[in-house]
C-alpha positions in Angstrom: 10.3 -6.8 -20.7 9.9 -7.3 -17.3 6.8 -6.7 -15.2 7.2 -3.6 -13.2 6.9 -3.5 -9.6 6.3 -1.2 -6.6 7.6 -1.5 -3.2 4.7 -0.3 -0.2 5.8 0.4 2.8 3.3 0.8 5.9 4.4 3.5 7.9 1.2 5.5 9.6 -1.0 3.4 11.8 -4.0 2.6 10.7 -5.5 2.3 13.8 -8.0 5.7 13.6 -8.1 5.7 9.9 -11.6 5.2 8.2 -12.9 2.1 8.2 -12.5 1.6 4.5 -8.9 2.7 4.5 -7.8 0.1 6.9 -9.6 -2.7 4.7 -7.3 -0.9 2.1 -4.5 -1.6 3.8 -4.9 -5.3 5.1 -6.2 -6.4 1.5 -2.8 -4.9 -0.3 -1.2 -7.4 2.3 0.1 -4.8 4.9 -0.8 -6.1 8.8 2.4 -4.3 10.4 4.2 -1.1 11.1 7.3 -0.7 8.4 6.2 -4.0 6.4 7.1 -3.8 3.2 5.3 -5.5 0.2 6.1 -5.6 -3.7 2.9 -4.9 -5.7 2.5 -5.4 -9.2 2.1 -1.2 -11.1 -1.2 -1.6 -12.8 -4.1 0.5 -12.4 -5.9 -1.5 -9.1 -2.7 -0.7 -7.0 -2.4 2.9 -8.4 -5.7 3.1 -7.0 -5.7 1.7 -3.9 -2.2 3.8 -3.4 -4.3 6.9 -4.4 -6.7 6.6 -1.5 -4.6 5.3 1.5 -1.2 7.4 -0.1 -0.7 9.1 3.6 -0.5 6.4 5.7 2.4 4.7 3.1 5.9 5.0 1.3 6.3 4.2 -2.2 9.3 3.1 -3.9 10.0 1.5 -7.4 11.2 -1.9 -7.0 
């Protein structure tokens, strides 16, 4: 079976987000408006989705 993925999109700034939240954001590989990166679904990226979830999109990939 293959691994299942999720596509993050960056599309709020996160230029007067919390400190933590932007740290969030860098480490899940996001420096740009509307970049997109593929993240494995386990339970680390369900949780850093969780706590910056307004400032992305979400897709299945």
């Amino acid at each position: 079976m293959a691994e299942k993925n999720l596509k993050v999109t960056l599309v709020k700034s996160p230029i007067g987000a919390v400190p933590k939240h932007r740290r969030t954001v860098e480490a899940m590989g996001l420096t740009k408006m509307h970049k997109t990166v593929t993240l494995p679904d386990n339970a680390a990226t369900r949780g850093q989705i969780q706590q910056v979830g307004y400032m992305l999109k979400v897709e299945e990939a």
